[in-house]
N, C-alpha and C positions, 0 to 999 in steps of 0.2 A: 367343236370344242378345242382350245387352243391348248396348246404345251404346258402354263403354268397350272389349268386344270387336269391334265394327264399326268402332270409331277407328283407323287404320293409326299414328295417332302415338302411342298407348295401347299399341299391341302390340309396334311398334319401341322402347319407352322401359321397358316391362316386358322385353325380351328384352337390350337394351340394360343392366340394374342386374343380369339374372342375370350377363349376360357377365363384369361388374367385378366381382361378388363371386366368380366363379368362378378368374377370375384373380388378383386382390388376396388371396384370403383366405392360398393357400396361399406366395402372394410375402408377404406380411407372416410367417406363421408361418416363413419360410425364414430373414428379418433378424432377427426374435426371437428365434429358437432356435439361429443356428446358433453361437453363443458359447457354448449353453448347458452344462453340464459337468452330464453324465447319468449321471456318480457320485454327485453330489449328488443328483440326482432319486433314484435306485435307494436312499442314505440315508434320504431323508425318508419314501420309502413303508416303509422296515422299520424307522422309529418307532412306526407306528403300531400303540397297543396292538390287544390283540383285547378290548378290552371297547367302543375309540374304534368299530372297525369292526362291532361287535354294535350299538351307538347307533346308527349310520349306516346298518346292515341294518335297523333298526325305523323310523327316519324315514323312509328309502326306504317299506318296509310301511304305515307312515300316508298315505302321498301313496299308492300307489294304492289302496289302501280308499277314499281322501276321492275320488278319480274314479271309483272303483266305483259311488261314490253318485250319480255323474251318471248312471248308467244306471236308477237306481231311482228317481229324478226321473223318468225317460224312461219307468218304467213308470207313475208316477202320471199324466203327461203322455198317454201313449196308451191308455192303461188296457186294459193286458195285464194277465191272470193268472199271469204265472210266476213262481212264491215266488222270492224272495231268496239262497236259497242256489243258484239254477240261473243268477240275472242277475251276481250279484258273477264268479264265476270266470271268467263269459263276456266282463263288461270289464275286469279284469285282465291276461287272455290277450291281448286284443285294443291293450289298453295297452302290452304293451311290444313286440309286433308294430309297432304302431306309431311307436315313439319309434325302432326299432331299424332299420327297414326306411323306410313310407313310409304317411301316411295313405291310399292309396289302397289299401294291404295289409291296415295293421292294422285303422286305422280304419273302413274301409268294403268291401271284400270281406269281411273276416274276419266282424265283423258279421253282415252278411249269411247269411254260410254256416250261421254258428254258431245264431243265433235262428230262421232258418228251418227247419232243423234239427230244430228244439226247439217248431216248430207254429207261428210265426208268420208271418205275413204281409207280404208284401216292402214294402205301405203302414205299416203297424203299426213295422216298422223304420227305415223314413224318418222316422217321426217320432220317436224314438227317437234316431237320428243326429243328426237335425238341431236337437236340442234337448241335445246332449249337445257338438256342436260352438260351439252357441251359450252352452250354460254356459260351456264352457274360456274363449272368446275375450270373454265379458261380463264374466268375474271376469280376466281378463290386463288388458284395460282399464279396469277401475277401481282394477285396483292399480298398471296401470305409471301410468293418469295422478294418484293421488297421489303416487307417489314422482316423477316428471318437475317436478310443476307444483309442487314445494314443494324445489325443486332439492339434494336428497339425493344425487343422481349429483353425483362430481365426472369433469371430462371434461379432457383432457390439451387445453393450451392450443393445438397442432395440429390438433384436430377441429374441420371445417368446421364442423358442426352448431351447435358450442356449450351453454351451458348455456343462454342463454335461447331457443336455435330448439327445444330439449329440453323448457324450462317452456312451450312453446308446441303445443309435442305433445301433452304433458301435458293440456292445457286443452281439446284438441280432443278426446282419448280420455274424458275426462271428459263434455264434450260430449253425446258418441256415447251415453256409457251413460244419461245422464239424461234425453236420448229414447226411449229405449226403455224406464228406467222409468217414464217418463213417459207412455208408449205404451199399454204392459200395465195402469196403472193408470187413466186415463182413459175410453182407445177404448172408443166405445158399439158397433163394430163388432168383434166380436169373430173374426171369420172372415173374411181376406183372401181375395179370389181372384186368383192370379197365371198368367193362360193356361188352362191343362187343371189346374193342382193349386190346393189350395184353403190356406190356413196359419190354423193357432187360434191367439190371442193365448194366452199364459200368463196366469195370474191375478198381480195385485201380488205376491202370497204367494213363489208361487215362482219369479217374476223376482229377488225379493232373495235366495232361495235359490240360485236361479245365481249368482249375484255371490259369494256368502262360498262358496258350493262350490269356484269357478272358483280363487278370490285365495287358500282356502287352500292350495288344489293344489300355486301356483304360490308362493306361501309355504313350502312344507313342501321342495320343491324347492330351494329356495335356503338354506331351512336344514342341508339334507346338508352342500350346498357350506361353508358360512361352521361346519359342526362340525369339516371335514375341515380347514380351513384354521388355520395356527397364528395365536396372536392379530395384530392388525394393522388392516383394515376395518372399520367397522362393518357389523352385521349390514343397515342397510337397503342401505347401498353395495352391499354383495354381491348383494345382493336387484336392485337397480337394472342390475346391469350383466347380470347371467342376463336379467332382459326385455330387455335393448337385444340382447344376445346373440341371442334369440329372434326379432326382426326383422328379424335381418341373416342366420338360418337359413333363414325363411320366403320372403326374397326369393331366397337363394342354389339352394334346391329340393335341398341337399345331404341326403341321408336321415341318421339320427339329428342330423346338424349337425355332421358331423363334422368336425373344423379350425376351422369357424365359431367354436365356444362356444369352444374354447383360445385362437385366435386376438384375441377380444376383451376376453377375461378377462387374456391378456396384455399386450394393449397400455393396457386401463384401472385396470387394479391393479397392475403390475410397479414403480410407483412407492413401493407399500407392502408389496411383497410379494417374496423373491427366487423367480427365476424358476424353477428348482428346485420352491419347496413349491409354488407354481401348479401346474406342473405334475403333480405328485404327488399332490395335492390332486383336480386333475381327471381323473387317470387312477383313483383310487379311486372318483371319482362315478361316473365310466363305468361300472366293473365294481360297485360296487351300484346302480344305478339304471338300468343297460342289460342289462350281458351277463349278471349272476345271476339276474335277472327274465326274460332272454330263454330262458335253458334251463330256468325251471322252467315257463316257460309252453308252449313244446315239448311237454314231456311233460304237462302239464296238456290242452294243445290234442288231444292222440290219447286222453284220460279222457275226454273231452266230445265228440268226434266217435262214440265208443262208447257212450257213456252216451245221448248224444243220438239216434243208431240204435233204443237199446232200449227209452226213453222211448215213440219214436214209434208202434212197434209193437205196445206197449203198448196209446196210445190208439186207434190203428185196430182192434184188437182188438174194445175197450170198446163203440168205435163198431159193429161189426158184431154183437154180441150182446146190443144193445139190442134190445126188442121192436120192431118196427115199426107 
């Protein structure tokens, strides 16, 4: 247990910003919306062509292909033998388990189940995790802190924060990441030890591979949004407010972020956008970027717990009718 959870003023200040976003989010969504006139809403989503929403089921599909590939970084990183076609649908599954529910579902039981499953080793998967956690969150920081530090976001003149305590985030997530490649490229020590577990540096190589893995994710993400949206924002605006959106998800512990993302999306774009295609807008991202990826990976998830059954018996087989 480290120091910022042994601080009682650490633990009362983090329980403390769930509290207010718990409460503010759905009190702000309740001032925002409740003027709104949800004919309009119900109009704008049945504009949408079916070729707008086929574009938007393929960018969806790009974004998790591109986090697919953090798991296959994750097999160069641990150096598992499981081909490509057994790792992709297993973080796919896992990807929207996790956006949908809560990273402690998708991301790290399911995981678990799934590659063990499939012969690996509960060490072999941690590392795997923890290099797949650390792509997402290396490439979200180098892309929220160029857009922050080069003041892209515009912020409604009532935000405490502001634009420059925003370009000052910015510079610190920047910061962050230039240590660590800074770290992976230098350190003559290659193997940390922290207690009973031990951590491998990455190579330069593919610490800059987490980065443009991580930033296109989180790219291709905000691009659904800013196709679904009629013209208006520019696309990095749109880009800017999904990462602040993102932060104010992660502190609130709401699983998929639900209320969060609307909620912020409305109070920082509603100035260029009517509230209406907002919401319209985000109720389409939902359903392709959530709930179509949630049930096909349902039924993908019960392929793979079978598949993964038969695989295994396979190899015990193999292994028993070798000579001895």
């Amino acid at each position: 247990m480290n120091s910022a959870q042994n601080n009682p003023w650490m633990r009362w200040g983090k329980r403390a910003l769930t509290l207010f976003f718990l409460l503010a989010v759905p009190a702000l969504l309740y001032i925002l919306a409740r003027n709104l006139e949800w004919a309009e809403v119900r109009q704008a989503l049945g504009a949408y062509s079916m070729q707008t929403l086929l574009v938007g089921a393929l960018i969806a599909l790009a974004s998790y292909l591109t986090f697919s590939a953090y798991d296959l970084l994750g097999r160069q990183y641990s150096r598992h033998h499981l081909p490509a076609r057994q790792v992709v649908p297993v973080a796919m599954v896992c990807y929207a388990f996790n956006l949908n529910f809560t990273t402690w579902i998708g991301g790290v039981a399911m995981r678990y189940r799934l590659y063990m499953r499939l012969g690996l080793s509960a060490s072999t998967v941690t590392r795997i995790l923890s290099l797949s956690l650390l792509t997402n969150w290396t490439g979200y920081m180098a892309l929220a802190g160029v857009i922050f530090a080069l003041r892209l976001v515009q912020l409604p003149d009532n935000w405490g924060l502001g634009v420059t305590g925003l370009q000052l985030v910015g510079f610190a997530l920047l910061g962050l990441v230039s240590a660590y490649i800074g770290i992976c490229a230098f350190s003559k020590q290659r193997v940390w030890h922290m207690r009973e577990r031990s951590i491998t540096l990455p190579s330069l190589r593919m610490a800059v591979l987490q980065l443009c893995l991580g930033a296109a994710n989180w790219s291709l993400m905000a691009a659904l949004i800013f196709w679904l949206l009629p013209e208006g924002a520019s696309y990095t605006s749109v880009l800017g407010v999904l990462l602040i959106s993102c932060m104010a998800a992660v502190v609130a512990h709401i699983p998929a972020g639900l209320g969060v993302l609307e909620a912020v999306f409305l109070a920082l774009l509603q100035h260029q956008y009517s509230q209406a295609s907002l919401i319209a807008a985000l109720l389409a991202y939902r359903v392709l970027y959530y709930l179509l990826p949630l049930m096909l990976a349902s039924v993908t998830y019960l392929v793979l717990e079978k598949r993964a059954k038969t695989l295994r018996k396979q190899g015990e087989q193999r292994i028993e009718t070798q000579p001895g």
